[in-house]
C-alpha positions in Angstrom: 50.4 -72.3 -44.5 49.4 -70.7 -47.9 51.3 -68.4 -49.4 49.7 -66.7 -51.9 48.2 -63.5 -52.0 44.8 -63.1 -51.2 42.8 -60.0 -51.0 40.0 -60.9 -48.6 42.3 -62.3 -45.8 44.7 -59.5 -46.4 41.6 -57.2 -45.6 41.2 -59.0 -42.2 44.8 -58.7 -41.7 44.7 -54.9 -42.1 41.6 -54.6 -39.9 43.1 -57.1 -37.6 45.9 -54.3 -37.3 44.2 -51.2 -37.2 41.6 -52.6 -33.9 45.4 -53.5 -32.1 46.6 -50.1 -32.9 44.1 -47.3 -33.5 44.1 -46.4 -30.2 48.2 -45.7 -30.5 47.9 -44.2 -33.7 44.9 -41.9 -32.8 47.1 -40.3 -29.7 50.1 -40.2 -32.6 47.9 -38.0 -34.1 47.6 -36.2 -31.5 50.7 -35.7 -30.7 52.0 -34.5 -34.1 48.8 -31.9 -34.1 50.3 -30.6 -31.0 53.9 -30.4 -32.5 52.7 -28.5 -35.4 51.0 -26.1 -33.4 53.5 -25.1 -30.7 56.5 -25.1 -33.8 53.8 -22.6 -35.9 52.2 -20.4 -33.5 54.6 -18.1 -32.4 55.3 -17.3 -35.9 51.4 -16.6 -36.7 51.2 -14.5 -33.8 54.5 -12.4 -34.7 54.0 -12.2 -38.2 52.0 -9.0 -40.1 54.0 -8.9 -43.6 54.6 -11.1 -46.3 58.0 -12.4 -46.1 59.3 -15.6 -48.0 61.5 -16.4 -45.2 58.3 -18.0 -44.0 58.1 -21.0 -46.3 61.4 -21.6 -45.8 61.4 -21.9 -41.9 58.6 -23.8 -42.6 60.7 -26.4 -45.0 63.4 -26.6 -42.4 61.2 -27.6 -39.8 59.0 -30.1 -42.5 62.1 -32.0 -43.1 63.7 -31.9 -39.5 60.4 -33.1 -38.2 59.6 -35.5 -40.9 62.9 -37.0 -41.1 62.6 -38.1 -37.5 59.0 -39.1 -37.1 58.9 -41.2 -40.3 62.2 -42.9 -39.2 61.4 -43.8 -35.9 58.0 -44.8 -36.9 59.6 -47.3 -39.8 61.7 -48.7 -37.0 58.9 -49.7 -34.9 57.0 -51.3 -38.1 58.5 -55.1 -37.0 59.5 -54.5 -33.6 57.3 -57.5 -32.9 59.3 -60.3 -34.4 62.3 -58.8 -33.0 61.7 -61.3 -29.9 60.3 -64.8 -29.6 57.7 -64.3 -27.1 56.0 -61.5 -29.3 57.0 -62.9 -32.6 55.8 -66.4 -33.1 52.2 -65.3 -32.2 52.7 -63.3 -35.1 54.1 -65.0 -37.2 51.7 -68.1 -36.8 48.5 -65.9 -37.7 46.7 -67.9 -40.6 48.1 -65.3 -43.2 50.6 -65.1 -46.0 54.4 -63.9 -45.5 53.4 -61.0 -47.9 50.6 -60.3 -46.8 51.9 -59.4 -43.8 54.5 -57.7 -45.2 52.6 -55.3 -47.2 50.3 -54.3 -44.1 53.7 -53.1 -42.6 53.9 -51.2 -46.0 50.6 -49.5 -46.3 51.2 -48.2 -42.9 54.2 -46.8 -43.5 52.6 -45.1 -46.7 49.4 -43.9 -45.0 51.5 -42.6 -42.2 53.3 -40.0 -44.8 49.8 -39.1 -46.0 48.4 -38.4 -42.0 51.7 -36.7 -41.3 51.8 -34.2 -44.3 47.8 -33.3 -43.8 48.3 -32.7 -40.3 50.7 -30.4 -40.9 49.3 -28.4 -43.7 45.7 -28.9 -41.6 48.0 -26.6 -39.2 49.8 -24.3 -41.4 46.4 -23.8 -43.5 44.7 -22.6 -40.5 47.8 -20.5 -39.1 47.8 -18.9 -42.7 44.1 -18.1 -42.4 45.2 -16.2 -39.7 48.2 -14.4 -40.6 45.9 -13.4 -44.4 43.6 -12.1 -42.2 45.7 -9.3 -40.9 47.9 -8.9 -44.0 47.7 -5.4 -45.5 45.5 -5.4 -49.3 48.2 -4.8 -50.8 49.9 -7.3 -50.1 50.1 -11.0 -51.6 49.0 -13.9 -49.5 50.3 -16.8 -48.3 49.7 -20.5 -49.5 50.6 -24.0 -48.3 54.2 -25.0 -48.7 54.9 -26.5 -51.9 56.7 -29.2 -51.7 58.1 -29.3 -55.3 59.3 -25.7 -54.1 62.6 -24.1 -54.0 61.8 -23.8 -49.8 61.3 -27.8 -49.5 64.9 -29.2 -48.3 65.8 -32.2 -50.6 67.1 -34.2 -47.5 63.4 -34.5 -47.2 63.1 -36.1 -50.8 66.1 -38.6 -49.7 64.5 -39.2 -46.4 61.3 -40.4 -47.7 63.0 -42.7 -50.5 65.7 -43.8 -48.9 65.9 -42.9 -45.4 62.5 -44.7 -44.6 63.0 -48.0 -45.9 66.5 -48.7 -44.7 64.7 -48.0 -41.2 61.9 -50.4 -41.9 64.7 -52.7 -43.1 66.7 -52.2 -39.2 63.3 -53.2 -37.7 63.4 -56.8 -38.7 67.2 -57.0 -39.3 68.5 -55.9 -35.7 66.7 -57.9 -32.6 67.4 -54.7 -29.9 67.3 -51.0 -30.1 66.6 -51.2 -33.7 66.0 -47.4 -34.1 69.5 -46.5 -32.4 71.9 -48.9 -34.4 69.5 -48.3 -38.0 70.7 -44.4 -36.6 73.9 -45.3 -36.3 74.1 -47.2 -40.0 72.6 -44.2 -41.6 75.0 -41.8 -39.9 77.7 -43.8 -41.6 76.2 -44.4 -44.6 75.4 -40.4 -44.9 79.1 -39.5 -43.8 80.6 -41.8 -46.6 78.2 -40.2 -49.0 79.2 -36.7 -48.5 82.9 -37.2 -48.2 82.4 -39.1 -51.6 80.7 -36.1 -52.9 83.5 -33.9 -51.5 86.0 -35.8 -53.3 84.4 -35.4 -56.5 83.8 -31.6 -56.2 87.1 -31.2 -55.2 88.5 -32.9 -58.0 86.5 -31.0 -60.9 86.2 -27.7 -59.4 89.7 -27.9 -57.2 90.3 -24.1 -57.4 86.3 -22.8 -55.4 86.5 -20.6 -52.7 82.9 -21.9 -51.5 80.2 -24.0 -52.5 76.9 -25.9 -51.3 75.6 -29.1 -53.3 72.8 -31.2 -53.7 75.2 -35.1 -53.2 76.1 -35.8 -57.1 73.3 -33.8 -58.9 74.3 -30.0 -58.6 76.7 -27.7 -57.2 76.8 -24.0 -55.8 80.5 -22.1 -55.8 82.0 -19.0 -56.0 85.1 -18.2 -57.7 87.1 -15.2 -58.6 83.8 -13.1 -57.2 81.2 -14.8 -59.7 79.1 -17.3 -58.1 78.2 -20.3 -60.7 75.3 -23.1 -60.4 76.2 -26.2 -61.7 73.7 -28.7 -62.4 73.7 -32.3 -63.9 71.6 -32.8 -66.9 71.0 -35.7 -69.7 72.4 -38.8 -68.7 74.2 -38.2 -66.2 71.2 -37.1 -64.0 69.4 -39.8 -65.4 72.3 -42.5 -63.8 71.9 -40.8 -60.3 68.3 -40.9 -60.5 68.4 -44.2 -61.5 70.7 -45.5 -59.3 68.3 -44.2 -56.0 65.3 -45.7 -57.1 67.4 -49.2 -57.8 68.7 -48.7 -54.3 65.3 -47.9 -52.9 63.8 -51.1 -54.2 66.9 -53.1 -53.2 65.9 -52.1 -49.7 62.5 -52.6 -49.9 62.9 -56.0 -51.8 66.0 -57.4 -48.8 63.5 -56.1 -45.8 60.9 -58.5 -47.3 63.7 -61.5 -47.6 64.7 -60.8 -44.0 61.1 -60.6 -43.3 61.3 -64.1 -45.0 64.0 -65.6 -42.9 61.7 -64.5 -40.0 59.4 -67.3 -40.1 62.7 -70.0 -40.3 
């Protein structure tokens, strides 16, 4: 079989996709329309004054929701090669290894794009609503920023990290991919923060409390004066680094496994 990269027969690939599963992703749609709208209504009927607290209820549930949907949904990007019945059909269609890699990809991308405008299709309209009853005086409310104080950053490491190591578990583990890729980033996440809690205790050992965003900054209060410690320069530019090497490195061993697939 060839294995270079071509654009017309990726096309049909794509399309090839889409006629198999539009009908799923349509009711997906669906689905997450209806979630937005039961989590936000009973806070656009309720609500009659400007209050920040808003956008950050909002970020909570953004990042709660998101965290799971994207997940699960990266999980279920391979789930047909995880058997042999499903996945030698598949793996047999007169396309490239990448090819079909990157159709697994661009799903996954438009899937963040569908997700986020449904949900600011829904918080848009519920704002329409709430401005509409807002007093003059008062300012009005405006989509969720997501480069905003209100936007968790577990949402940031969700959507760099957190989605490719799931797409990763879907070729990697044969059965109940989504559960044992869970379980994985559970202990992945645990070591993480005890690593972080080891370094803050040994630089600021003497803190009565603190909250911290893992190896970048750091929230305390000591002797009744809170400080905000943040990583600058170099340093910040090693962490940041270091996320977007491990990114690709999941990105780049899912398409090896991918690889091994067809063996």
């Amino acid at each position: 079989m060839n294995q270079t990269f071509n654009l017309h027969r990726f096309t049909l690939l794509l399309r090839l996709h889409l006629s198999e599963h539009s009908r799923t992703y349509l009711m997906g749609v669906g689905i997450l329309f209806g979630i937005w709208t039961v989590m936000l209504a009973p806070s656009t009927a309720k609500i009659s004054h400007f209050s920040e607290s808003i956008y950050r209820t909002h970020g909570v549930m953004l990042g709660f929701i998101f965290c799971g949907a994207s997940a699960w949904f990266a999980s279920e990007s391979f789930r047909v090669v995880n058997t042999p019945m499903r996945g030698i059909p598949f793996l047999t269609l007169p396309a490239s290894q990448l090819e079909k890699y990157l159709v697994a990809c661009l799903m996954i991308v438009l899937f963040v794009l569908v997700f986020l405008a449904v949900f600011y299709t829904v918080e848009g309209v519920c704002f329409s609503i709430i401005n509409a009853r807002l007093p003059q005086i008062e300012p009005r409310y405006q989509l969720l920023d997501l480069r905003g104080p209100f936007t968790p950053i577990e949402l940031r490491y969700c959507a760099l990290v957190g989605v490719p190591l799931f797409f990763l578990g879907s070729i990697y583990f044969p059965k109940v991919a989504f559960v044992k890729t869970g379980i994985v980033a559970f202990l992945l996440l645990f070591i993480t923060m005890f690593l972080n809690e080891f370094i803050v205790n040994q630089v600021f050992p003497s803190r009565e409390f603190y909250g911290s965003t893992v190896f970048t900054e750091v929230h305390f209060e000591q002797n009744r004066t809170w400080y905000e410690v943040e990583l600058t320069g170099t340093p910040k530019l090693i962490v940041v680094c270091s996320l977007l090497l491990i990114t690709l490195m999941l990105w780049f061993t899912a398409y090896i496994r991918f690889k091994e697939k067809e063996l």
